[in-house]
C-alpha positions as CSV (number, residue, x, y, z in Angstrom):
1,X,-66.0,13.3,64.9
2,X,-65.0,16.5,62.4
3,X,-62.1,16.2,64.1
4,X,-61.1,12.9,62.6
5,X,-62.6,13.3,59.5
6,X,-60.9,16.7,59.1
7,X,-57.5,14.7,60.2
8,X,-57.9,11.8,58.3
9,X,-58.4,14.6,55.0
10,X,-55.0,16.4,55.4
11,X,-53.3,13.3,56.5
12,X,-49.5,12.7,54.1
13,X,-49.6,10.1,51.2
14,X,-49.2,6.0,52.3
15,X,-45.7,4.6,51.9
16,X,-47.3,2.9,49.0
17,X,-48.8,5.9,47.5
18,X,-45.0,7.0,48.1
19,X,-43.3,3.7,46.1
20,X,-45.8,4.2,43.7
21,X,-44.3,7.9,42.9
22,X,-40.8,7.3,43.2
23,X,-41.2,4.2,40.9
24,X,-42.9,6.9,38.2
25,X,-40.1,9.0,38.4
26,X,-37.6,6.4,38.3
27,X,-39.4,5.0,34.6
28,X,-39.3,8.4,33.3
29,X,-35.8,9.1,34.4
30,X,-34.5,5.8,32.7
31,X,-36.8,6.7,29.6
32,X,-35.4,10.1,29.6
33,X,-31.9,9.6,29.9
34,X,-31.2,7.6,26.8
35,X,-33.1,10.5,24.8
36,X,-30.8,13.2,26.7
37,X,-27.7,10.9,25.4
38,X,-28.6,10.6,22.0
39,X,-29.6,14.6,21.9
40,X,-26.2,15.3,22.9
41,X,-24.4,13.0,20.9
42,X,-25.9,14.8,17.6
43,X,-25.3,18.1,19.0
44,X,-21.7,16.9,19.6
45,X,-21.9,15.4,16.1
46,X,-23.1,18.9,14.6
47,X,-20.6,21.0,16.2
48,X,-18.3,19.1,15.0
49,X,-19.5,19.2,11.4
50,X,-19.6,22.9,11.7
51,X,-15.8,23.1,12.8
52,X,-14.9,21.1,10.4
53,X,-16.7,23.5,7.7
54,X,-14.9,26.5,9.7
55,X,-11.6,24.9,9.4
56,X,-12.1,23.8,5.5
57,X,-13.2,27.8,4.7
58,X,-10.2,28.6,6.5
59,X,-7.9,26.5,4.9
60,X,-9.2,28.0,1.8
61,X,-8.6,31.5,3.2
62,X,-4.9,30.9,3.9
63,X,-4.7,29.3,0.5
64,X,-5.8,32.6,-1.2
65,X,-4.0,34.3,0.9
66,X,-0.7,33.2,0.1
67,X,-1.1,30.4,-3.0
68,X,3.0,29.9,-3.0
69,X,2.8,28.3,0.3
70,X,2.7,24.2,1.2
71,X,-0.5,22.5,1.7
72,X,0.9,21.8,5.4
73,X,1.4,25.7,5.6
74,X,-2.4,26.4,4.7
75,X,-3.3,23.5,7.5
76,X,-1.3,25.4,10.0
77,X,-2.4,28.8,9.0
78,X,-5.5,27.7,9.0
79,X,-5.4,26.4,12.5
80,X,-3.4,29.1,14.2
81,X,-6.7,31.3,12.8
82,X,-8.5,29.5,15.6
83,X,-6.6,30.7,18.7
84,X,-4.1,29.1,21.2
85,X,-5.6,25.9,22.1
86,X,-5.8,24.9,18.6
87,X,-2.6,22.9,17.4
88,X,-1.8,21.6,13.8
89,X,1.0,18.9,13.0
90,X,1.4,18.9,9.1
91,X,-2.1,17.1,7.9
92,X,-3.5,16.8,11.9
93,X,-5.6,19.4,13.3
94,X,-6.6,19.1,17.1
95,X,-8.1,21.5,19.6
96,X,-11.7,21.4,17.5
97,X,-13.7,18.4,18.0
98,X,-16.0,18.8,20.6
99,X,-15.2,15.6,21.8
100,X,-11.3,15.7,21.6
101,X,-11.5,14.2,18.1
102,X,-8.1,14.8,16.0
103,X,-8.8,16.3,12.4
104,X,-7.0,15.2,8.7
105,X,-7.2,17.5,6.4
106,X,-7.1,16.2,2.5
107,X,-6.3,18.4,-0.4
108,X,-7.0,16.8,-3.7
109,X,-5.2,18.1,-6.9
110,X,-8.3,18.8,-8.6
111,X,-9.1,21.8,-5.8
112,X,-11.5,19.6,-3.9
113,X,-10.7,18.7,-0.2
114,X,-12.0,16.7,3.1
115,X,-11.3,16.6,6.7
116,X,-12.3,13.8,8.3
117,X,-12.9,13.2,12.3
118,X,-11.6,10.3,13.7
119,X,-14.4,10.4,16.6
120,X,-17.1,11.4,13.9
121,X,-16.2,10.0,10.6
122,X,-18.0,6.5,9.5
123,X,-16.7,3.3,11.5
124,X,-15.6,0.0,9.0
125,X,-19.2,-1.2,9.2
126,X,-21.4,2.0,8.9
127,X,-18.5,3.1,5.8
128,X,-18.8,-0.7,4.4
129,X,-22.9,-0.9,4.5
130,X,-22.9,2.2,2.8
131,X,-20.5,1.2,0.2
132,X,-23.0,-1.9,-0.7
133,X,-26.0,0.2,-0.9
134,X,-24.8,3.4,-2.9
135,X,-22.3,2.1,-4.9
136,X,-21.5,-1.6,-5.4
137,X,-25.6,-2.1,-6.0
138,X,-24.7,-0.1,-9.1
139,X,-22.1,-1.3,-10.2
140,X,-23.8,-2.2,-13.4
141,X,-24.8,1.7,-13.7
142,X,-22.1,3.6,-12.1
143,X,-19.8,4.3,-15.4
144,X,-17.2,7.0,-16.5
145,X,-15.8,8.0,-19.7
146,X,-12.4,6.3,-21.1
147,X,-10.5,7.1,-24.2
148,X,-9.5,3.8,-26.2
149,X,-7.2,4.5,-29.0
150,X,-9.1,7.4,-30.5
151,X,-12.6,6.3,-29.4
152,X,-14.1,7.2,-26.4
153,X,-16.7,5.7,-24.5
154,X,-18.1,4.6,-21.3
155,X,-16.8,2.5,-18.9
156,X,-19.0,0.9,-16.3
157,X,-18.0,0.0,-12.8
158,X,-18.9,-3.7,-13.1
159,X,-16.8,-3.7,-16.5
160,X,-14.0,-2.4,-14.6
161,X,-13.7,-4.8,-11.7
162,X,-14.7,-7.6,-14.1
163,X,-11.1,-7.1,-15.9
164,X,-9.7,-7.9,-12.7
165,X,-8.9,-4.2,-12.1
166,X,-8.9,-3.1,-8.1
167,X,-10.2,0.4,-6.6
168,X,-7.4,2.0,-4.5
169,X,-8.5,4.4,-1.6
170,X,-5.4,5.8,-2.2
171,X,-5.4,6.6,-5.7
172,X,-4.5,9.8,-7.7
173,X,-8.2,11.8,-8.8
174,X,-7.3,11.2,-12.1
175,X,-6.5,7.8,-14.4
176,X,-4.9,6.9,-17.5
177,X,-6.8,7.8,-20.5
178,X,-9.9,9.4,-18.2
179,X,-10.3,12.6,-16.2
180,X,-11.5,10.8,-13.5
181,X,-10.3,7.8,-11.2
182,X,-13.1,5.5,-10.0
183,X,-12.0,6.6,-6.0
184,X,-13.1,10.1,-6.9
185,X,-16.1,8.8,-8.5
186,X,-16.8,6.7,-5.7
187,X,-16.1,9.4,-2.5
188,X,-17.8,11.8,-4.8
189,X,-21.6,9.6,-5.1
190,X,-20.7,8.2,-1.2
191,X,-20.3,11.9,0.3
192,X,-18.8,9.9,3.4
193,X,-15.1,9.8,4.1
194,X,-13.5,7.2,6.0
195,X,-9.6,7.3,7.9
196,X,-9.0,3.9,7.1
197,X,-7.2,2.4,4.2
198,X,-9.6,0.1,1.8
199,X,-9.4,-1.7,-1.8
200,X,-12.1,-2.9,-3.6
201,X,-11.7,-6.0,-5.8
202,X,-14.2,-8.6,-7.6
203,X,-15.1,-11.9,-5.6
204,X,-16.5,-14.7,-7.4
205,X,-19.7,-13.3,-9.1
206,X,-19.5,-10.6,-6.1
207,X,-17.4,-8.1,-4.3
208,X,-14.6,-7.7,-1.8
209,X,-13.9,-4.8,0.2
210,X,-10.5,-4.9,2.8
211,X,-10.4,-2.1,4.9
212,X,-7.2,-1.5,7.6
213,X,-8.3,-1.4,11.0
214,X,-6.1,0.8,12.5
215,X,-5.7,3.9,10.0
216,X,-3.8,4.2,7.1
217,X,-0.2,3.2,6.7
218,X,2.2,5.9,5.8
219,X,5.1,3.7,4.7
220,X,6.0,0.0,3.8
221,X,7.6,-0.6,7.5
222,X,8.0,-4.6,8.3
223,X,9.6,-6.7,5.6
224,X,6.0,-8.2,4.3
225,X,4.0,-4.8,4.6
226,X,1.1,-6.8,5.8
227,X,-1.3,-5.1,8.2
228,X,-4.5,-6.2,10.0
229,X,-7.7,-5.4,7.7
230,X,-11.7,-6.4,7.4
231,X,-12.7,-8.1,4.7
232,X,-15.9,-7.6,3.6
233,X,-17.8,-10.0,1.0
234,X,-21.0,-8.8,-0.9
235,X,-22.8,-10.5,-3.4
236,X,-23.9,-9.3,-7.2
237,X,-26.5,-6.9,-6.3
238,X,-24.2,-5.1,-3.5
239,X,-25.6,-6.9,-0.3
240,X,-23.4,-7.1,2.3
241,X,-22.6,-11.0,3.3
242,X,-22.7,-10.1,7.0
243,X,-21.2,-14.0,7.8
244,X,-18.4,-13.8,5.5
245,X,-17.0,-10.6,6.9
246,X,-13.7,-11.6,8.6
247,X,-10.4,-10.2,10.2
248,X,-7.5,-11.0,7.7
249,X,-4.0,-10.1,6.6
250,X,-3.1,-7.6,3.7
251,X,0.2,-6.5,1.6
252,X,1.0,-2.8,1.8
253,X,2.7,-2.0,-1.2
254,X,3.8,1.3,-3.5
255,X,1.5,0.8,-6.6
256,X,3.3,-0.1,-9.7
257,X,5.2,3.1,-10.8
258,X,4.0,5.3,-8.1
259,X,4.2,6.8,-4.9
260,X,1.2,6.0,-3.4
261,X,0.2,2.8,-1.2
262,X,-2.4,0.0,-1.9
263,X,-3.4,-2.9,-0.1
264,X,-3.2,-6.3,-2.1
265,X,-4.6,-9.5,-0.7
């Protein structure tokens, strides 16, 4: 009789003790793997950052350290710094991104500069919600100063558009009769870059914002200079009109007198 109680007392777990475990450890493994993901997406998404800071200070570096040289120069300089399996072709820096991502490097005139990621920098829709929020919502508050005849005075956003003006990603830093363009104003409040082309333009009592969808062009190439872009529709306050966004047509064209390219509808 101890016998069998002492057998039945050490005896193994039932298979449905057994089920019962493995389904436990399956939950947490399904719980636990999204979270893993996610971790190492932002670590991915932070190294990246960081190399991208590294690469900016040593753009800067190569810039001091020889100020007669190209901006490409600096980029490659700059790259070389990093060892052998880092590679720069003119404004393209790869070998960084954690996740293979290739890197553009932007130098403004005014001594600012950006590189964006094209695996980490804002997609159309995160780069457009944003836009709504922080800058279009605004519109009415967001000004600069502008110089007419010999009076100067400010110039809000809303005023601007409501001329019929449009906002060029593409635009110099600086505009007629003002230090500052409204693109530099805009990237400047936004702190978020994107590697797309875009134009923003008045629509109706709202906005419109077209952005390319496959990077920006570098020339007028076919003979219409359209390209594939996202229009986005907001209304007066900035809020994005999530069923009016569609996939459109655009001109690419040299603004008037210029060099650089806009998109027209």
């Amino acid at each position: 009789m101890n016998g069998q109680s002492y057998y039945k007392r050490i005896k193994g777990f039932t298979l449905a003790e057994l089920l019962i475990v493995v389904a436990i450890i399956g939950v947490l493994v399904a719980v636990s793997i999204p979270i893993f993901a996610s971790q190492k997406k932002k670590a991915e998404e932070a190294t990246c950052a960081a190399n991208r800071r590294s690469l900016m200070a040593a753009v800067r570096a190569a810039e001091i350290s020889d100020s007669t040289a190209s901006d490409k120069e600096w980029v490659a300089e700059a790259a070389k710094s990093f060892g052998s399996g880092v590679t720069a072709d003119g404004y393209t820096v790869k070998g960084l991104c954690p996740n293979g991502g290739t890197y553009t490097v932007t130098l403004y005139v005014d001594d600012t500069a950006n590189i964006a990621c094209d695996k980490h920098t804002a997609s159309n829709k995160t780069y457009s919600d944003i836009l709504g929020s922080s800058i279009l919502s605004k519109a009415g508050e967001i000004s600069r100063t502008i110089k007419v005849g010999n009076t100067i005075r400010p110039q809000t956003l809303n005023e601007y558009l409501n001329n019929g003006k449009f906002i060029d990603s593409e635009s110099p830093e600086t505009a007629q009769d003002t230090q500052t363009s409204w693109t530099y104003i805009i990237y400047q409040k936004m702190n978020l870059r994107t590697d797309q082309m875009w134009m923003i333009r008045k629509d109706g009592e709202g906005y419109a914002l077209y952005m390319t969808t496959d990077g920006k062009p570098t020339s007028v190439t076919d003979k219409d200079g359209s390209v594939k872009v996202t229009k986005y529709v907001y209304d007066s306050s900035g809020q994005l009109l999530t069923d009016k966004t569609e996939i459109t047509t655009a001109k690419v064209q040299y603004h008037q007198g210029t060099d650089y390219l806009v998109l027209r509808p």
